[in-house]
C-alpha beads as a LAMMPS data file, in Angstrom:
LAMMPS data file: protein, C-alpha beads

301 atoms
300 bonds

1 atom types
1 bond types

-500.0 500.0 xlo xhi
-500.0 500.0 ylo yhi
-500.0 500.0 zlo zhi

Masses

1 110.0

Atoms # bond

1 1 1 0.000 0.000 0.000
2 1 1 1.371 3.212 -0.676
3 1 1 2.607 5.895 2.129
4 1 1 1.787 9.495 1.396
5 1 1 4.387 11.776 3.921
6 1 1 2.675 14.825 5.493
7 1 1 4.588 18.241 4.694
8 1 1 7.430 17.555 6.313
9 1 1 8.613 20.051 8.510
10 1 1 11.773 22.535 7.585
11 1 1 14.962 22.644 9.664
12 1 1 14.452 23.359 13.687
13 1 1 10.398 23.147 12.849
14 1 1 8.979 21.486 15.864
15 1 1 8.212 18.222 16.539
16 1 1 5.643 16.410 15.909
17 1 1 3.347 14.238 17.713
18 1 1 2.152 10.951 16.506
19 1 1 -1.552 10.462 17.124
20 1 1 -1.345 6.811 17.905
21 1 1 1.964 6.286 20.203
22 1 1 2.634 9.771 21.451
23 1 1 6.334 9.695 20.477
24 1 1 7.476 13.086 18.918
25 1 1 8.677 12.724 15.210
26 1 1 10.464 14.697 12.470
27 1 1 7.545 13.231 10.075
28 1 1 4.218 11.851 9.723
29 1 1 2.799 9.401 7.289
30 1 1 -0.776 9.883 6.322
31 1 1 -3.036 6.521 6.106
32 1 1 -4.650 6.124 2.978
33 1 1 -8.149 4.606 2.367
34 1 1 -6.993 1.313 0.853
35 1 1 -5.265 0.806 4.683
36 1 1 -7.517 2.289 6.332
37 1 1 -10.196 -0.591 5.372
38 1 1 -7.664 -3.073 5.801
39 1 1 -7.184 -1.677 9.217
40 1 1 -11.102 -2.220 9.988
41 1 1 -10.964 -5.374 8.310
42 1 1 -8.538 -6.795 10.559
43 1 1 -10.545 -5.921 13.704
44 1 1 -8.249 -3.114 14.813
45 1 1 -10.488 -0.213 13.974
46 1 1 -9.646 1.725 17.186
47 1 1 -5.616 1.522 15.839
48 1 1 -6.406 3.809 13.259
49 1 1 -5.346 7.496 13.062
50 1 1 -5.028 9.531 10.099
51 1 1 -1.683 10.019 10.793
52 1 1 1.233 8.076 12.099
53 1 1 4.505 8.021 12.913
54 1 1 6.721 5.524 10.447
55 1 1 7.218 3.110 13.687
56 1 1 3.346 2.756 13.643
57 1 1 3.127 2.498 10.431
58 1 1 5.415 -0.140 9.775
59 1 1 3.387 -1.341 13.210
60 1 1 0.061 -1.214 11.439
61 1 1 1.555 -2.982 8.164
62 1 1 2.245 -5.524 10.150
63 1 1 -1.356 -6.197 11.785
64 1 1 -2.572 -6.398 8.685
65 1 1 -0.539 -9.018 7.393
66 1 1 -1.164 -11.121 10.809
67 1 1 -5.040 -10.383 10.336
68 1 1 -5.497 -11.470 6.701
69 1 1 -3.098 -14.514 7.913
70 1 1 -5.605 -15.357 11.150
71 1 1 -8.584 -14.858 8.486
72 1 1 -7.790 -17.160 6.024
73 1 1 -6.697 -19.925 8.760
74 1 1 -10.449 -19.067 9.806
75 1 1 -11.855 -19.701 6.704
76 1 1 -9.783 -22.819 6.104
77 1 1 -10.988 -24.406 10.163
78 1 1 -14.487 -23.595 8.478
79 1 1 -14.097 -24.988 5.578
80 1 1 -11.918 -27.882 7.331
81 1 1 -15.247 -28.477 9.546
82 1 1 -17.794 -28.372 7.379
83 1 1 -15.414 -31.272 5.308
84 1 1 -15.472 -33.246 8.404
85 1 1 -19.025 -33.119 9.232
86 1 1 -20.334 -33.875 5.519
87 1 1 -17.768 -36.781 5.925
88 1 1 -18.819 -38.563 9.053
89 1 1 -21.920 -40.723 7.182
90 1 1 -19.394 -42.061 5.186
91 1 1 -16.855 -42.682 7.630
92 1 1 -20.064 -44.362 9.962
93 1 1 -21.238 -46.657 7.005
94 1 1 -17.610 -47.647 6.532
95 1 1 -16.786 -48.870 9.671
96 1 1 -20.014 -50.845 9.896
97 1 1 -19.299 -52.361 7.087
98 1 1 -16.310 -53.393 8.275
99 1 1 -17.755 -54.378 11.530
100 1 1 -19.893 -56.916 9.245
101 1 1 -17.001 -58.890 8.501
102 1 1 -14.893 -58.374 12.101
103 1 1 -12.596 -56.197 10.975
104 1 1 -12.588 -55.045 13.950
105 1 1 -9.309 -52.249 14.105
106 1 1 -9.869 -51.097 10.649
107 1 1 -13.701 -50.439 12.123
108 1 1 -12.229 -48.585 15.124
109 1 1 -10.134 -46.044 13.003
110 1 1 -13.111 -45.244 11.136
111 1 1 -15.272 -45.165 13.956
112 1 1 -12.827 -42.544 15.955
113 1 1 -12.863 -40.738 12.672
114 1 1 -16.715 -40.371 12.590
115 1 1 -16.219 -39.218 16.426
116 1 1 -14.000 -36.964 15.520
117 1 1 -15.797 -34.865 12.958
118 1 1 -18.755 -34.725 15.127
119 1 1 -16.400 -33.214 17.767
120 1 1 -15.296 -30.976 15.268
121 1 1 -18.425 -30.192 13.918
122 1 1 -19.520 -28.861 17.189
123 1 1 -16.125 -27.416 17.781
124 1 1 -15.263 -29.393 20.757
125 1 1 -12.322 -31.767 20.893
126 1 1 -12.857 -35.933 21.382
127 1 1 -12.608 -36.263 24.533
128 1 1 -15.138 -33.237 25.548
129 1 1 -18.449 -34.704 23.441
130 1 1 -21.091 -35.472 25.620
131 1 1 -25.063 -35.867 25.333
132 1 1 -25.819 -32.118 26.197
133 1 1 -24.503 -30.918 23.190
134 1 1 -27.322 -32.507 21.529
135 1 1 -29.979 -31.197 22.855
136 1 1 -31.442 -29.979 20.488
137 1 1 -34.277 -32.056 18.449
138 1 1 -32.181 -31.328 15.498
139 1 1 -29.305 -33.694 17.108
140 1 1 -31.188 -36.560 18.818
141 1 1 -30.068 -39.082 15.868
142 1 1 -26.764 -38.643 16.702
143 1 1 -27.025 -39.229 20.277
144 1 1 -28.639 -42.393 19.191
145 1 1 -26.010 -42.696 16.797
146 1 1 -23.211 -42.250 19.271
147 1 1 -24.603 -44.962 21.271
148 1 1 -23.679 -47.874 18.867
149 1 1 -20.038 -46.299 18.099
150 1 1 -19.336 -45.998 21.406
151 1 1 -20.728 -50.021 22.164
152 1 1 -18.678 -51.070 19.572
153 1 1 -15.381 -49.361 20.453
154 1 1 -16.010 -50.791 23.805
155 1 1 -16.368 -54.332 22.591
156 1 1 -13.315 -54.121 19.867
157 1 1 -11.268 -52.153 23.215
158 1 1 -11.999 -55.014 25.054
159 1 1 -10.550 -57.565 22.996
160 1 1 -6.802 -56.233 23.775
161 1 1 -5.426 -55.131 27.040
162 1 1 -3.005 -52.098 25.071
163 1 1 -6.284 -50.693 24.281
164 1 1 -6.590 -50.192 28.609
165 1 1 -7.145 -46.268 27.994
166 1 1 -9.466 -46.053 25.394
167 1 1 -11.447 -48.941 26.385
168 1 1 -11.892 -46.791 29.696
169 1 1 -12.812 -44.076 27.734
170 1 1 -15.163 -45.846 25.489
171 1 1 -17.470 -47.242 28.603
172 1 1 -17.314 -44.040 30.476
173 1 1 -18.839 -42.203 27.179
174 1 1 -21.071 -45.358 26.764
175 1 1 -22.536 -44.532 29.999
176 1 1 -23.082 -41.164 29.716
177 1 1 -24.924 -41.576 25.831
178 1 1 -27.195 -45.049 26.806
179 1 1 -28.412 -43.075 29.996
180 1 1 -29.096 -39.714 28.819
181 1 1 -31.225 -41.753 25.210
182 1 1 -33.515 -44.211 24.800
183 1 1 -31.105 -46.783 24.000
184 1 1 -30.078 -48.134 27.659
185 1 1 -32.344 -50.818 28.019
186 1 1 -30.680 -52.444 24.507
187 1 1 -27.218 -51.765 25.880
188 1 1 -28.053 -52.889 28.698
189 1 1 -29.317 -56.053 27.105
190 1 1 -26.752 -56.292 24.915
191 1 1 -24.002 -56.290 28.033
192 1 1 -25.596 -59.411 29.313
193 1 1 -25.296 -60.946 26.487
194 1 1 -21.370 -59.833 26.568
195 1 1 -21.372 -61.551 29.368
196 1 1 -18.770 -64.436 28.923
197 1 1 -17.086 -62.276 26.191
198 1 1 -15.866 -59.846 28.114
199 1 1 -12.060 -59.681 28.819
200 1 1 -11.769 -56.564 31.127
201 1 1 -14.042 -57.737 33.987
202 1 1 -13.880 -54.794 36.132
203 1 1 -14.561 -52.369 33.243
204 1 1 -17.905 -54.647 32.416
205 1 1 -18.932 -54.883 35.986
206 1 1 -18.598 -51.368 36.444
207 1 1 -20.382 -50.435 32.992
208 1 1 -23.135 -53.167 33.710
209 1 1 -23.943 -51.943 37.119
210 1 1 -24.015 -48.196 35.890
211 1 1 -26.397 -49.080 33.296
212 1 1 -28.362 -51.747 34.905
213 1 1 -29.269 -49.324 38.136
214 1 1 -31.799 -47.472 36.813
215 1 1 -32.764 -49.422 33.551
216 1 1 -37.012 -50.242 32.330
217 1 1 -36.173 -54.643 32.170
218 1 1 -38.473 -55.282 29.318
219 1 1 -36.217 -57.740 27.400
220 1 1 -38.825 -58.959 24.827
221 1 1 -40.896 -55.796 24.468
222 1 1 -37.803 -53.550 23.834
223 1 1 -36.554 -55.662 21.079
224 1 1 -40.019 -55.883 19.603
225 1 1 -40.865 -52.260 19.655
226 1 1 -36.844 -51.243 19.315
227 1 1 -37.130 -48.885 22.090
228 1 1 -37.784 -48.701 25.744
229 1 1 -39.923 -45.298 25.906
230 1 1 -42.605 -46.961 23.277
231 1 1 -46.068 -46.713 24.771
232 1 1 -46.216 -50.392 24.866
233 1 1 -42.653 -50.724 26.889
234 1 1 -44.075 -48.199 29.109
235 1 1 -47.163 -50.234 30.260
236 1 1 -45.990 -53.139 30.194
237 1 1 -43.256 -51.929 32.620
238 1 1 -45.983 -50.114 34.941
239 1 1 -48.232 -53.731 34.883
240 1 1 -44.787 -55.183 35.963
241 1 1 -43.941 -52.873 38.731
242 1 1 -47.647 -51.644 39.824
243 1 1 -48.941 -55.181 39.433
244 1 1 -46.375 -57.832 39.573
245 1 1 -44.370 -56.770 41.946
246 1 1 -47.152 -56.753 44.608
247 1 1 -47.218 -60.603 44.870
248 1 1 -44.893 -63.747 45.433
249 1 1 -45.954 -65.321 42.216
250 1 1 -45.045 -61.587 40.657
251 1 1 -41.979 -61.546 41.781
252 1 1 -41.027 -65.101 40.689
253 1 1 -42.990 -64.699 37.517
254 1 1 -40.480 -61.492 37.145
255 1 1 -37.392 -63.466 38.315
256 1 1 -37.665 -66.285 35.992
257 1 1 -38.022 -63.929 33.066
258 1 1 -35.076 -61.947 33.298
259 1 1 -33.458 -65.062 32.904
260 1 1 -35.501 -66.612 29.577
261 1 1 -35.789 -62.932 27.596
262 1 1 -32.746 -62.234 26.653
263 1 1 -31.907 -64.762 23.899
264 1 1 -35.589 -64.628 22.435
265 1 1 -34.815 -60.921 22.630
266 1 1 -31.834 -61.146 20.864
267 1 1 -33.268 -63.871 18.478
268 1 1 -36.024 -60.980 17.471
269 1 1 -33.491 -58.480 16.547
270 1 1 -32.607 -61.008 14.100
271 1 1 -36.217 -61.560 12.630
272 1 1 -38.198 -58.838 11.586
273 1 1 -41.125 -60.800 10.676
274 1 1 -41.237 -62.048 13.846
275 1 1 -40.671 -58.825 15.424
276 1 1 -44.203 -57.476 13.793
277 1 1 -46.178 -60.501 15.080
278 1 1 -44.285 -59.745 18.605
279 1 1 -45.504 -56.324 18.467
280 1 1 -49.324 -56.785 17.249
281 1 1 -49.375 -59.557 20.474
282 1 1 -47.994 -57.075 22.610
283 1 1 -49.752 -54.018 21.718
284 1 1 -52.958 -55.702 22.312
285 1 1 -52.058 -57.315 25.349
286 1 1 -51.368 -54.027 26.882
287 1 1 -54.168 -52.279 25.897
288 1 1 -55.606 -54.814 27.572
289 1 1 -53.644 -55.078 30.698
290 1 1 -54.166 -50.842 31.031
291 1 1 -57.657 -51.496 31.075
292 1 1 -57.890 -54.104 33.591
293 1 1 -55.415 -53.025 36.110
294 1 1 -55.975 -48.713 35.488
295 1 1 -52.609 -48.891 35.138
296 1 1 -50.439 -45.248 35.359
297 1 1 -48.897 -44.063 32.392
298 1 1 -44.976 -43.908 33.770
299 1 1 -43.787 -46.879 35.858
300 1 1 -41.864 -46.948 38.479
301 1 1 -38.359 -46.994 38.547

Bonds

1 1 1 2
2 1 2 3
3 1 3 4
4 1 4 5
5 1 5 6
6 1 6 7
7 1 7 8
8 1 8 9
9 1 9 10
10 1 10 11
11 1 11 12
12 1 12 13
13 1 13 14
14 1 14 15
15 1 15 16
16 1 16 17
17 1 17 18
18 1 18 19
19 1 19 20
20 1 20 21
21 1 21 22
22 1 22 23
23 1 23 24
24 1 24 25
25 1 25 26
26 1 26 27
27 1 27 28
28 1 28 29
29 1 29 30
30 1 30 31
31 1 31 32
32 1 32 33
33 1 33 34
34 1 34 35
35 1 35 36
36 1 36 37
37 1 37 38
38 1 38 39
39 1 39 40
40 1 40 41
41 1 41 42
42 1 42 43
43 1 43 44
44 1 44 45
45 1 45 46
46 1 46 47
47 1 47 48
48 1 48 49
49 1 49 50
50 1 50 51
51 1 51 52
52 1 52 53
53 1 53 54
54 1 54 55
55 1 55 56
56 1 56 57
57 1 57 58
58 1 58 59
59 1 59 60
60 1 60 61
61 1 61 62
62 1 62 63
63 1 63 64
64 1 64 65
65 1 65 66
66 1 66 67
67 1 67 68
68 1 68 69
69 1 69 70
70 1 70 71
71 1 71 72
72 1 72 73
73 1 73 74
74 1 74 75
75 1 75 76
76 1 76 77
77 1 77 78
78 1 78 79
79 1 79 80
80 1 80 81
81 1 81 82
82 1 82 83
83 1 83 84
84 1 84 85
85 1 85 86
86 1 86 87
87 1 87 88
88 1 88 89
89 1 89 90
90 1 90 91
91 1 91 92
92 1 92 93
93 1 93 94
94 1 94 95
95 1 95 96
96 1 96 97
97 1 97 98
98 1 98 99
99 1 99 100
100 1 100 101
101 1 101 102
102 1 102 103
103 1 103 104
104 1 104 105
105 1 105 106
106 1 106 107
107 1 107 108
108 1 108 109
109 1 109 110
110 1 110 111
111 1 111 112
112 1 112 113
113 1 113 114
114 1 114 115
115 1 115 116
116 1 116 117
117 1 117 118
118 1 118 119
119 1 119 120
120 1 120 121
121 1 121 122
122 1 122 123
123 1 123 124
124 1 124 125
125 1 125 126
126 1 126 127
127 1 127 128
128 1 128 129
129 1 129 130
130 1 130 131
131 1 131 132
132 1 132 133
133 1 133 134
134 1 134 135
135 1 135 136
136 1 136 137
137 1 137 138
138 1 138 139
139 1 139 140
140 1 140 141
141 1 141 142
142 1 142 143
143 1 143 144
144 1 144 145
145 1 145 146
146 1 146 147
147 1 147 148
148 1 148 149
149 1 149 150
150 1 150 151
151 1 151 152
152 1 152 153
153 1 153 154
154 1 154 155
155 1 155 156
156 1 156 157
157 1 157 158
158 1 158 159
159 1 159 160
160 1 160 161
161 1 161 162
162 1 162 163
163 1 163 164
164 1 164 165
165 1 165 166
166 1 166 167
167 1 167 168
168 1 168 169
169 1 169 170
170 1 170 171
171 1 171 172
172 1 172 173
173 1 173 174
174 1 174 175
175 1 175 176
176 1 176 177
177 1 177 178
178 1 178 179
179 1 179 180
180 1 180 181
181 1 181 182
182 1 182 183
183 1 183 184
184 1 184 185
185 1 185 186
186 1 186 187
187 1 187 188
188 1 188 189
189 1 189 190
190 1 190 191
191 1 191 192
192 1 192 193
193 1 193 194
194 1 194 195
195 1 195 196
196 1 196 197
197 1 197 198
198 1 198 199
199 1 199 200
200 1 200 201
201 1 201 202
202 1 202 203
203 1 203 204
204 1 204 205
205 1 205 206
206 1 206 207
207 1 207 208
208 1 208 209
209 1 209 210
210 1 210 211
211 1 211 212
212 1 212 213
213 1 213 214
214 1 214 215
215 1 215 216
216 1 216 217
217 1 217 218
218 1 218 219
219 1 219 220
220 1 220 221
221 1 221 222
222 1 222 223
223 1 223 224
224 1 224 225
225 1 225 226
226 1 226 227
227 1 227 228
228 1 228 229
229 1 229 230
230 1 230 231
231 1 231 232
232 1 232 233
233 1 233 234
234 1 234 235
235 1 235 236
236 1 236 237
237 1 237 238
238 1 238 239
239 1 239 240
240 1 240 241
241 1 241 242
242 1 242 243
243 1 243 244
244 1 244 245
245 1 245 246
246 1 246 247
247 1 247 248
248 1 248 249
249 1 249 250
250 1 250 251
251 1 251 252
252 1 252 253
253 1 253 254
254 1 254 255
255 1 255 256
256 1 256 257
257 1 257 258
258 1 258 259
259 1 259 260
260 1 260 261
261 1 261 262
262 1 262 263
263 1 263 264
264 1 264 265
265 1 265 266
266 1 266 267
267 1 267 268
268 1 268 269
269 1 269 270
270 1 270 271
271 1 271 272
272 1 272 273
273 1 273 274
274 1 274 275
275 1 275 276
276 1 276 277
277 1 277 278
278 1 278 279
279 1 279 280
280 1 280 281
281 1 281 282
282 1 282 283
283 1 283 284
284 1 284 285
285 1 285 286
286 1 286 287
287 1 287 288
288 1 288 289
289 1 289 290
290 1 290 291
291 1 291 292
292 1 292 293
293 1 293 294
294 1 294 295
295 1 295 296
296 1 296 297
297 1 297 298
298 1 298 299
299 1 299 300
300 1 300 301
């Protein structure tokens, strides 16, 4: 940009001062429009005088430079982000395919990946997502999402001890996501059925007791209705607690079901014709059962 000097004073002429740093100066250099925008560009509007010393000049050259610098490493992070967070589908549908034929740590880099541009997407880094940042309706699929990646990094963690740390990391964000969706009654399922998998024990107690403490046990009708806060879940889970529970017979009929629900649970995942007779049986029954019993609308935990 070009530098226009002010008059510039004849011998013994007094000094000047410069508007910006207060230093007294033979000279003055005036700031011409094409810096001055650059100047307000750069979010230093309050730096600029219309006058300035060369110091500050050569000052505010240099701000200028740094600022276009800092905007086009913003514009790259931007473009960087939205990059990432177009890409995490694909990244997702990769690593479940290679989940499909247990390639298991080729599915974990892609899987840490898909976490990853999430993170970014939300400007956060790894290790700081959790379910409040998807609060809003907008975000509830990928809480759901999250869920699943996070069960199966725990499960491929599991299968080596060098993978102690993010293993760790995996079940402590597994707890967090199944607990704050509608998805801990699966996991919760699906962790008995890890049972006599499971390598780390103390990680899998801990996880299974975390998720177990607080979970609606409805083995069958969760896998039927592939959710634990369907209407259907839900009263069959108050008839359970409001009814059941209330007799010796309840109780054992309750006891000897936990045991026999989870493999016909899990074979119903596998069978979605099955899975539509399960829930036309169901729906009916508790229709039925709610009108019997008056049942309330939310059991009890």
């Amino acid at each position: 940009m070009s530098a226009e000097k002010a008059a510039k004073p004849q011998t013994g002429a007094k000094l000047l001062p410069c508007p910006r740093c207060k230093n007294e100066v033979e000279d003055l250099l005036k700031i011409d429009v094409g810096m001055k925008l650059a100047i307000e560009q750069s979010g230093h509007k309050d730096e600029f005088k219309a006058q300035v010393c060369p110091k500050c000049y050569t000052d505010l050259s240099n701000m200028i430079s740094q600022g276009a610098r800092l905007r086009a490493n913003k514009t790259k992070e931007t473009y960087n982000r939205k990059v990432l967070w177009k890409n995490r589908v694909g990244f997702l549908k990769q690593a479940r395919n290679l989940m499909s034929v247990r390639a298991y740590p080729e599915a974990a880099v892609l899987y840490e990946k898909y976490i990853k541009s999430v993170a970014v997407g939300f400007e956060k880094k790894p290790t700081e997502i959790s379910p409040e940042i998807f609060k809003d309706p907008r975000h509830r699929k990928e809480l759901s999402v999250l869920t699943y990646v996070f069960w199966d990094l725990y499960k491929i963690y599991d299968t080596d001890p060098k993978y102690a740390q993010k293993l760790n990391f995996a079940a402590e964000k597994l707890k967090a996501f199944a607990s704050s969706g509608s998805q801990q009654e699966d996991i919760a399922r699906k962790l008995e059925n890890f049972d006599k998998f499971a390598q780390n024990r103390a990680v899998f107690k801990d996880l299974s007791k975390t998720l177990n403490a607080s979970v609606v046990r409805c083995f069958i009708a969760t896998a039927a209705f592939s959710s634990r806060t369907a209407p259907e879940v839900i009263t069959l889970c108050a008839f359970r607690d409001q009814i059941l529970k209330a007799s010796l017979f309840g109780r054992f009929f309750i006891m000897s079901y936990y045991k026999i629900s989870p493999p016909i649970a899990r074979y119903l995942d596998n069978q979605p014709f099955l899975k539509k007779i399960a829930r036309s049986i169901l729906r009916k029954t508790a229709l039925r059962l709610k009108e019997i019993f008056n049942l309330k609308d939310t059991p009890e935990f």
